[in-house]
Structures are given as C-alpha cells and as structure tokens.
N, C-alpha and C positions, 0 to 999 in steps of 0.2 A: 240405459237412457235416463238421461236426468231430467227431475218433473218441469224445468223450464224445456226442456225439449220434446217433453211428452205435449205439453200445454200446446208449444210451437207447432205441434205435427196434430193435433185435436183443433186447434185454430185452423189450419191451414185447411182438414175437412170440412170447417164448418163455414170456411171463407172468410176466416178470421187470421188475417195472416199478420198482425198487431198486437205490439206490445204497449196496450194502456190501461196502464192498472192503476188500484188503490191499495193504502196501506189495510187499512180495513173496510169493509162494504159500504158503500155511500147511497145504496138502496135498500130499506127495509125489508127483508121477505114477503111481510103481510102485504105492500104493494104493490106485488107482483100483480101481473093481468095473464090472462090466457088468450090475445087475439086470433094466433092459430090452431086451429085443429089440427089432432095426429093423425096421423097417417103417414106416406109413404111421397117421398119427395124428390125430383130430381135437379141434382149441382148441375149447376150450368156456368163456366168460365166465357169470359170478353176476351173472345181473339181476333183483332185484326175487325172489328168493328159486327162481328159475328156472335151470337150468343154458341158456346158449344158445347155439349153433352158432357161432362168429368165422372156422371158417379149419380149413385143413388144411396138414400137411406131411408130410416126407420123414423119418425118422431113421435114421441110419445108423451103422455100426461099424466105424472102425479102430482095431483092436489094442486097449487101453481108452479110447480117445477117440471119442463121439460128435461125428455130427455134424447141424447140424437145418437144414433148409430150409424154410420155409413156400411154399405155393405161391406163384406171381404173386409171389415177391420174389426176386432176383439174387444176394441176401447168404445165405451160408454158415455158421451160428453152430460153434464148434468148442468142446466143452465135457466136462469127466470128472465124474462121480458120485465121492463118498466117501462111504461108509456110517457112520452116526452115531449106529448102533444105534436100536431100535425103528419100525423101518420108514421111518427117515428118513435120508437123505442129500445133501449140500451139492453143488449143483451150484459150480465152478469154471470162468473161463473161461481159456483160455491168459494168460501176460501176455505182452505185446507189448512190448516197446523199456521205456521209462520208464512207459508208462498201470499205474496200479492192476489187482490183480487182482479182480474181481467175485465175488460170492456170492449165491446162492439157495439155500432149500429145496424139495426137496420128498420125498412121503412118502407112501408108497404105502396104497392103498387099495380095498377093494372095489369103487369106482364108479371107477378106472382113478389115475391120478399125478396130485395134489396140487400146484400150485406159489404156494408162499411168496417175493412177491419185495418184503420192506416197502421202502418210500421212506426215508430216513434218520429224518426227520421223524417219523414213526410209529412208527415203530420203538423210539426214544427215549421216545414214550410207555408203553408197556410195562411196569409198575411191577415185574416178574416179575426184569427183567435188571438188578436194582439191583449186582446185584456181575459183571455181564457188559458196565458202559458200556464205551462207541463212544468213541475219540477222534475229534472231530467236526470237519472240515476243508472250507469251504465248504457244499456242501450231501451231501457222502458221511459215512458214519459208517464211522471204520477200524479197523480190529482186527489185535492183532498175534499173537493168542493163539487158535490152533486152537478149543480147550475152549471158550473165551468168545465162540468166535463160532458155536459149536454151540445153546451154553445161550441165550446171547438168538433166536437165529432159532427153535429150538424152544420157549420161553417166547413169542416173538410169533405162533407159530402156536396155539397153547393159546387165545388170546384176539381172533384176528383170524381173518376167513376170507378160503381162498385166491384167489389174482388170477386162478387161471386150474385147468381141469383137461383131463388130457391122458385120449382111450382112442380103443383101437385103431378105425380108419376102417372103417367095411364096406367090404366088394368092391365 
C-alpha cells in the first residue's frame, strides 16, 4: 500500500476522507491546542439523515500531539489541532520526508466533534471560497496560505455536512 493510500484509509477512520494538503506545514507545532481530552471515542457516520455507529477508538495525548487508534486497526494516526476561532480547528498531520501535509476540520459541538474532511473535488465546488482557491495538483487541492485554507474548509462546512462525528464512548 502506498503512503497516499495508507493516508487515504487513516483519513477515512478519522473521517477524514480529503485530500487538502500543503506543501509544507502552515501551522507551527508550538500552536497547537489540546481542546479534547483522551480517552476513548465512538465514529459515528450520516446515513440517511441518521447518526450511525462505524467504529470506535483510542485518543490519546502527547504533549500537544494527538494521537488516534481505531480499534481492530494496527495504524496509529499522529495529528495537532489549531484553533481557528469559533469553535473550529484544522486538524494537521505530521509531514513525513517529502508527502504533503494533510488537513481537516473539525468543530466542536453540542452533540460531540464535527469532522469536515472534503475530497478536493468538492471542496472546489464551494462557491463560498471564490477568493480561498486550491492550487489543484492531481487530484489534492494545496494551499500555501494558513488564512485560505481556514476560510474555504470553514465556508465548505457552512454548506456541506460532516463525514463523520466523534463523542465520547460509554463505559
């Protein structure tokens, strides 16, 4: 498996089924925030206007680096929050060697964490982020500007709903 498909398939547990990356980090580590606590969480998928059960995992906290396990999976996702005001914050994944850095939102809320992981393709539709486009490169959309990649993920949540929601697991 190749690391854009390993990424694809660690997105897709985290409800991150989106390719919006940078060439290099556009969040500094040290600004990372810590708004959730670890513990132990359950995926919940939008079907048919139904919240429904996919999966559970593990989150956990070093220093301000999360990190997420789904059960029954082996892969370790490692990832910071940055707050982006209004109860929203871009997830970040580490960058590795030369691979793009990823992005998602998500955004807290009464019925538990929110996550926004548009596809490129979608994302582009959007008619919101007309002064926030994607340099578009295969099938990722990249952004080299912090601001602009806040304003279109939070304009695509305005008008799309989310891939996934996160809340805490019962005992």
């Amino acid at each position: 498996m190749g690391i854009h498909q390993q990424i694809t398939v660690i997105a897709l547990a985290l409800g991150l089924a989106g390719c919006v990356a940078s060439k290099a980090p556009l969040f500094d580590p040290a600004s990372a925030v810590t708004p959730v606590a670890a513990g132990r969480f359950e995926i919940q998928e939008e079907k048919g206007g139904t919240w429904t059960r996919s999966g559970t995992g593990a989150l956990k906290l070093e220093g301000r680096v999360y990190t997420w396990k789904v059960d029954d999976d082996e892969k370790i996702q490692r990832f910071s929050l940055h707050d982006v005001g209004g109860g929203y914050f871009v997830l970040m994944t580490p960058p590795e060697g030369s691979q793009p850095v990823y992005y998602t939102l998500f955004e807290k809320s009464d019925q538990g964490w929110l996550a926004y992981g548009p596809l490129c393709s979608d994302l582009r539709k959007v008619r919101a982020i007309a002064d926030a486009q994607p340099l578009v490169e295969g099938t990722d959309c990249y952004y080299a500007d912090r601001a602009k990649l806040a304003r279109a993920l939070i304009a695509y949540s305005k008008v799309m709903l989310p891939g996934a929601r996160y809340i805490a697991a019962k005992p």
